[in-house]
C-alpha positions in Angstrom: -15.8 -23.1 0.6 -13.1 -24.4 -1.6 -9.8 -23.9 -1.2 -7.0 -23.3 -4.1 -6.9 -27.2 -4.4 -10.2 -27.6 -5.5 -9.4 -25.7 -9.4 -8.8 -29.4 -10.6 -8.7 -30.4 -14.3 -10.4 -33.6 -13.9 -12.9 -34.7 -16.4 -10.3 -33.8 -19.4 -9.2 -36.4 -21.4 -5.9 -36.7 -22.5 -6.8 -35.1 -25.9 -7.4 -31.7 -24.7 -4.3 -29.4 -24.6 -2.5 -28.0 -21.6 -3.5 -24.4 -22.8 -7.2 -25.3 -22.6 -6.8 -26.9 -19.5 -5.5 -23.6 -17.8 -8.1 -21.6 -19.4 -11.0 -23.8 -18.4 -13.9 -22.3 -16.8 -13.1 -23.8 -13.2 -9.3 -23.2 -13.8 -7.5 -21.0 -11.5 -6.1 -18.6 -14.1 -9.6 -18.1 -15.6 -10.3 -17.5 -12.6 -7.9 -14.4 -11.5 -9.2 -11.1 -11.9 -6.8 -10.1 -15.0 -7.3 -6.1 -14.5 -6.2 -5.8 -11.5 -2.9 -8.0 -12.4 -2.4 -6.0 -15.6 -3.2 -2.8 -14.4 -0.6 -3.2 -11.6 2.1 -4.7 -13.9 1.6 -1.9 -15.9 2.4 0.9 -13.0 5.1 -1.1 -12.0 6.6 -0.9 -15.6 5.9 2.6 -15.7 7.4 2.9 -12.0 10.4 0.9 -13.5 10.7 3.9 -16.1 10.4 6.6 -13.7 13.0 5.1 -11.3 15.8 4.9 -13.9 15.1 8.3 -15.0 15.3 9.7 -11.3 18.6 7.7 -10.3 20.6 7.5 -13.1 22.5 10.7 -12.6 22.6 10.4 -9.0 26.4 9.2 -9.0 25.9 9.5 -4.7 23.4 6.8 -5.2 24.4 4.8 -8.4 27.9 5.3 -8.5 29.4 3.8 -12.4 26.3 2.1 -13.1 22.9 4.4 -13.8 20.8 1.1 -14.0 21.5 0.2 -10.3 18.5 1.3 -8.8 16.1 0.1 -11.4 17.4 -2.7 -11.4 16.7 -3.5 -8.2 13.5 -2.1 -8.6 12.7 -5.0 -11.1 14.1 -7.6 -8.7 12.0 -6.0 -6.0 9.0 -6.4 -8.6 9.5 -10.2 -9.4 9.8 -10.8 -5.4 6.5 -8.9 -5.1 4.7 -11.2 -7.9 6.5 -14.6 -6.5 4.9 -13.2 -3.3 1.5 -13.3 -4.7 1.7 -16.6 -6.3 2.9 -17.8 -2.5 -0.8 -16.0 -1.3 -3.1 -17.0 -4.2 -1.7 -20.7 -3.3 -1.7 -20.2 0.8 -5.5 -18.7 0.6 -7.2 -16.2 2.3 -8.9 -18.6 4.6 -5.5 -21.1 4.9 -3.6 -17.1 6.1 -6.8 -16.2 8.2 -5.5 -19.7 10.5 -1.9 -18.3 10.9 -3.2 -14.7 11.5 -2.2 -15.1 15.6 1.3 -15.9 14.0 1.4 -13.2 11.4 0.6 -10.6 13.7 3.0 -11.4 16.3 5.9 -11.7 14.0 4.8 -8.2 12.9 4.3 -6.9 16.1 8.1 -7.9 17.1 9.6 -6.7 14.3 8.4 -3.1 14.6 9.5 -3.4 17.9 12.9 -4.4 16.6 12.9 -0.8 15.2 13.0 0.6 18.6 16.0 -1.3 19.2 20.1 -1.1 18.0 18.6 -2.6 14.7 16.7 0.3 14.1 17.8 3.1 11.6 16.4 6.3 10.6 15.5 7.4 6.9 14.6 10.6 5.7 13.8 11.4 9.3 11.7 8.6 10.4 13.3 6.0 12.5 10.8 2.9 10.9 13.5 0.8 9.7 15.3 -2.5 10.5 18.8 -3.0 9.1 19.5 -6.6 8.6 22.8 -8.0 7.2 23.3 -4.7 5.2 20.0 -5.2 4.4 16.9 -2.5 5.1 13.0 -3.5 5.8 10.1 -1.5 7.2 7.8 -3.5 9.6 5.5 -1.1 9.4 4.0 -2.3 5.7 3.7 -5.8 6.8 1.7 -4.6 9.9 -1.1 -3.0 7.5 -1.5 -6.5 6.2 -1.7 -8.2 9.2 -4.2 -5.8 10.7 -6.2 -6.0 7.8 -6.5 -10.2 8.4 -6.5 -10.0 12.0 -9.2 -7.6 12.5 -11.5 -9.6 9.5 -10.8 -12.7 11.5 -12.7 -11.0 14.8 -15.7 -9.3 13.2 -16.5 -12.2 10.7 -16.1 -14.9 12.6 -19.4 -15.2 14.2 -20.9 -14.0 11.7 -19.9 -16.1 8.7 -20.5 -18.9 11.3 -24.4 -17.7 11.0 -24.4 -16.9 15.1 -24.9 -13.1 14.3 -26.0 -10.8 11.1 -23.4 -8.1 12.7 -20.2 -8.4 15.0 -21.1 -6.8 18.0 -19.6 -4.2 20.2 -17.3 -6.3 22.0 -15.6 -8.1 19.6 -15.1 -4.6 17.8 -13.2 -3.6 21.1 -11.6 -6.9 20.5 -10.3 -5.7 16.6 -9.8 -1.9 17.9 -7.4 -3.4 20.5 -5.3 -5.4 18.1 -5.1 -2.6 15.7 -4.0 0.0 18.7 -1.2 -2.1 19.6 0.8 -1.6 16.8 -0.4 2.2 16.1 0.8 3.0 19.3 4.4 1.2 19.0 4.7 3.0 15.4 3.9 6.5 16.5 7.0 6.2 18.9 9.3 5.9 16.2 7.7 8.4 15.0 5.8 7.1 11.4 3.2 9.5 11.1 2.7 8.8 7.1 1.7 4.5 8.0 -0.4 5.5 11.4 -2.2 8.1 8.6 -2.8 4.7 6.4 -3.3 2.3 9.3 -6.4 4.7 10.2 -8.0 4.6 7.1 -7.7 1.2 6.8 -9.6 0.5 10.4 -12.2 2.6 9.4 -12.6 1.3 5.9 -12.6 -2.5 7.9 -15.1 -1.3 10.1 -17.5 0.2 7.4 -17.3 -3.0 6.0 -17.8 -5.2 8.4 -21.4 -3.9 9.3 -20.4 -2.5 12.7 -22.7 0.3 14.2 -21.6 3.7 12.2 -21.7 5.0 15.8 -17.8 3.6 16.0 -16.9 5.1 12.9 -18.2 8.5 14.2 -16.5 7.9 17.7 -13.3 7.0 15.7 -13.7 10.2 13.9 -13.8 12.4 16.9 -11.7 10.4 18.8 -8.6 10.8 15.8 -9.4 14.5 15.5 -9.0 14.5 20.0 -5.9 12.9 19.6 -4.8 14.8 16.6 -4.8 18.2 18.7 -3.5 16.1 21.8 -0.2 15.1 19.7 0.2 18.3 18.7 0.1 19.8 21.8 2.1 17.1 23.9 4.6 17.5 21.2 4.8 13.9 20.2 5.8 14.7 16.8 9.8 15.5 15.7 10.4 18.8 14.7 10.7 17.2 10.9 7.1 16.7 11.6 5.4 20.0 12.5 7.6 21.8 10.0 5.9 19.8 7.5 2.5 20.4 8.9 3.4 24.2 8.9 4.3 24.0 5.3 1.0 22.4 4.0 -0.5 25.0 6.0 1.7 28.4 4.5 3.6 27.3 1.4 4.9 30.5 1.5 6.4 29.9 4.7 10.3 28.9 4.5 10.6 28.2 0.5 14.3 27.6 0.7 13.9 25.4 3.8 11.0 23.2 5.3 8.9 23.9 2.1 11.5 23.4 -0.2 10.3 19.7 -1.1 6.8 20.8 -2.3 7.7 23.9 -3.9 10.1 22.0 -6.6 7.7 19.3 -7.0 4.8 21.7 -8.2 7.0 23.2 -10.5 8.3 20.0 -12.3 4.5 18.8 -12.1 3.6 22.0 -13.9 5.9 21.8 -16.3 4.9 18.7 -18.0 2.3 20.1 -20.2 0.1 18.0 -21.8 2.7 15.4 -23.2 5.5 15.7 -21.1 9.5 16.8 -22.1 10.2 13.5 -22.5 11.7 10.5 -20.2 15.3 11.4 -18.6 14.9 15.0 -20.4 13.3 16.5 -17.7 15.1 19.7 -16.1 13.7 19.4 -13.0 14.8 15.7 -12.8 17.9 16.1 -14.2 19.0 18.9 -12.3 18.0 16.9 -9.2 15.7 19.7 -7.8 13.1 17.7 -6.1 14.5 15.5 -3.2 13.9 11.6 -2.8 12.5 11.4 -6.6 12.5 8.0 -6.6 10.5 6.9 -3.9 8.3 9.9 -2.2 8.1 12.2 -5.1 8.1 9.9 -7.9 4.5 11.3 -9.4 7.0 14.5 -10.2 8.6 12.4 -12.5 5.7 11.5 -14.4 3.9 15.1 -14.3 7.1 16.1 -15.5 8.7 13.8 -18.4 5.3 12.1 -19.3 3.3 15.1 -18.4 -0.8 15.5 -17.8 -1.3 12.6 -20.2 1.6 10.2 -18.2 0.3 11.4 -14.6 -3.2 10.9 -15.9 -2.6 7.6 -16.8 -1.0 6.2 -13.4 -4.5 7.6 -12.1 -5.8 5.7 -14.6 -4.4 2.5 -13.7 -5.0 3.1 -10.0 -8.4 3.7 -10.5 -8.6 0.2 -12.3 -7.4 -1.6 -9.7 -9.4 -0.1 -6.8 -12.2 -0.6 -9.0 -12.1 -3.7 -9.4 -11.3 -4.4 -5.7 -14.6 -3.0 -5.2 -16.0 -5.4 -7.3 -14.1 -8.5 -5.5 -15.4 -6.8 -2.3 -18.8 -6.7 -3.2 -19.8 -10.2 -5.0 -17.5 -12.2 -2.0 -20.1 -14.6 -0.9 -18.2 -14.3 3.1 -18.1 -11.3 5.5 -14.5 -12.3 5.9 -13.4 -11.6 2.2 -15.3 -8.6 2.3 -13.6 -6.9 5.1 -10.0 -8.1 3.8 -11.0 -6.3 0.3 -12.5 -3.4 2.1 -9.1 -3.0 4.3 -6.8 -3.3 1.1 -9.2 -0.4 -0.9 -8.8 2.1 2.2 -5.0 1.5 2.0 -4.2 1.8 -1.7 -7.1 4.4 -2.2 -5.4 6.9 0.8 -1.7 6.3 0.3 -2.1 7.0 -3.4 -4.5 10.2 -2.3 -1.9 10.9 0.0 1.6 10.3 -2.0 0.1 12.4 -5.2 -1.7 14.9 -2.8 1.4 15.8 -1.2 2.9 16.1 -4.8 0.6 18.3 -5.6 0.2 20.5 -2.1 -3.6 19.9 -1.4 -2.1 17.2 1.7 1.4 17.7 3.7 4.4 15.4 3.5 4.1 12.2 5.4 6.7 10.3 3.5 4.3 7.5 2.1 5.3 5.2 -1.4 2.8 5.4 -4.2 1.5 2.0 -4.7 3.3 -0.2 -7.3 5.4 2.4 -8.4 8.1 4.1 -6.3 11.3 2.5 -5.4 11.1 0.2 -2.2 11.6 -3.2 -1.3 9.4 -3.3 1.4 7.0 -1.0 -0.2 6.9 -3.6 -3.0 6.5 -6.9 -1.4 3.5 -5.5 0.7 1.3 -4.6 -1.8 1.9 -7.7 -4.4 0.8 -9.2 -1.0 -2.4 -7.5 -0.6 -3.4 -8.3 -4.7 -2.6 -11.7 -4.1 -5.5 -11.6 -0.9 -7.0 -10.3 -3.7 -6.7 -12.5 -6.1 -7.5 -15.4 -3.3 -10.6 -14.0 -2.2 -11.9 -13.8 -6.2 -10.6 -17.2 -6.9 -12.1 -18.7 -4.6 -15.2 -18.1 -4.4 -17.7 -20.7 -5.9 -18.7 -20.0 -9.9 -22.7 -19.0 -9.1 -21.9 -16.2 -7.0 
């Protein structure tokens, strides 16, 4: 299978333009899946909007200047495309080599968080502080899990030795996936073990292992769901929130504070919206952390049902046409990698807008491409620019 280096131009002649060169049917930008590019610019531009209009009053966070946050926001955005250019031109197949090396980077950095370097935000202690400077390990892990556990089950597979990995090499990718679970629930990061999950179920669907795992997965998470709870693994932070989903009448000037607020500036958008920065509930800075956990509220509230509709909108685009990238990949390998990137944007936005909304408790996750977040941001340009690879590359008859 080609790499990126085999889109070459040759065979036109100096007459034909530069622009028709690019565009040419074996090009590589003919060759990108333009929805999913557009549809995510878009939400980031939208998320753009809805980060100035959360911050720009927040004088404890902005200080003089109200376009402070969103302006790193932006910068945060061009990292995440430059990012993706870096992956389209790596390759899937060139990452799937360095995997080993991915993953243990990843690995040591979340354990980094368990060290003096770690810090805790908004109750989770998930972070890294760097020169002033703040990362979360735990989004690079989802991509390195994703690649490391497509390496395993493809590999003998696309090698034509099996039609199906077998049971021990799904061991094999369960193992690698456990490790860094179990590091991350001792920080404790509920909201990215929630994510990292789906994402190993959604690689094992994909991957044609016996459903039997799945099923055993299943029951196994919902065993060690109740044993968390009763070994009291989770921070109090936790189980408050868990209490909340489960009474929202329980503690409205307390623990279920967050979701309370966030219903009512969601509810009173309307149709159209009040209007962006004229929203009271924004303004007034009623719901907490608008910027990055709650940003839908922002949108449900200034842009209203038409605004929050289209984010969905948008969302649905791009997971759509993962779907699409997932299915015509002509190797088991791209499949799975597609499959593990669908599971994670298709939960985390479930989850982020769920909680929003109170149909699924706090957990603290980013909606995709739109709140505020460095990290955040960086990770999933990443995973469209796997994307991108996987469509790119594979040949023009399939």
């Amino acid at each position: 299978m080609a790499g990126t280096s085999g889109f070459s131009v040759s065979g036109y002649g100096p007459e034909r333009s530069t622009m028709a060169r690019m565009f040419a049917r074996d090009s590589l930008l003919r060759r990108l899946d333009w929805w999913i590019l557009l549809a995510a610019l878009a939400l980031s531009v939208i998320g753009s909007a809805l980060v100035y209009s959360a911050t720009r009053n927040r004088t404890e966070l902005v200080g003089d200047d109200p376009y402070a946050f969103v302006f790193k926001h932006v910068i945060n955005i061009g990292i995440g495309l430059a990012l993706m250019a870096g992956t389209i031109w790596l390759g899937h197949t060139m990452l799937r080599t360095a995997v080993p090396i991915l993953y243990g980077i990843s690995v040591f950095l979340i354990l980094l968080v368990l060290t003096p370097l770690g810090a805790t935000v908004n109750g989770a202690h998930a972070w890294i502080v760097i020169g002033g400077q703040s990362l979360q390990p735990s989004e690079f892990c989802k991509i390195t899990i994703i690649l490391g556990m497509a390496m395993m089950l493809a590999a003998r597979v696309d090698a034509g030795d099996r039609e199906h990995p077998d049971h021990r090499t799904v061991v094999q990718a369960l193992g690698l996936a456990t490790v860094p679970i179990m590091i991350i629930m001792l920080m404790p990061d509920l909201g990215s073990v929630m994510v990292i999950v789906m994402i190993v179920l959604g690689v094992l669907l994909a991957s044609g292992a016996s459903n039997r795992w799945v099923f055993g997965l299943l029951g196994a998470g919902a065993l060690g769901g109740v044993a968390i709870w009763q070994l009291g693994v989770l921070d109090d932070y936790q189980i408050a929130r868990f209490a909340a989903f489960a009474n929202p009448a329980l503690d409205p000037a307390g623990v279920g504070y967050n979701t309370n607020q966030a219903r009512i500036a969601i509810g009173s958008g309307g149709l159209t919206g009040t209007g962006l920065t004229h929203g009271s509930q924004t303004t007034g800075q009623f719901v907490p952390e608008q910027q990055t956990d709650f940003v839908f509220t922002v949108a449900g509230e200034e842009l209203g049902f038409v605004g929050a509709g289209a984010i969905l909108f948008l969302l649905g685009v791009v997971l759509w046409r993962a779907c699409r990238i997932a299915r015509e990949t002509t190797e088991l390998y791209g499949t799975i990698v597609a499959a593990g990137i669908i599971a994670w944007f298709a939960f985390q936005a479930f989850e982020n807008i769920g909680m929003t909304l109170g149909i699924m408790p706090v957990a603290g996750l980013p909606l995709p491409f739109v709140s505020y977040g460095g990290t955040s941001m960086f990770a999933v340009w990443v995973a469209v620019g796997l994307l991108q690879s996987i469509k790119v590359q594979r040949p023009l008859s399939a």
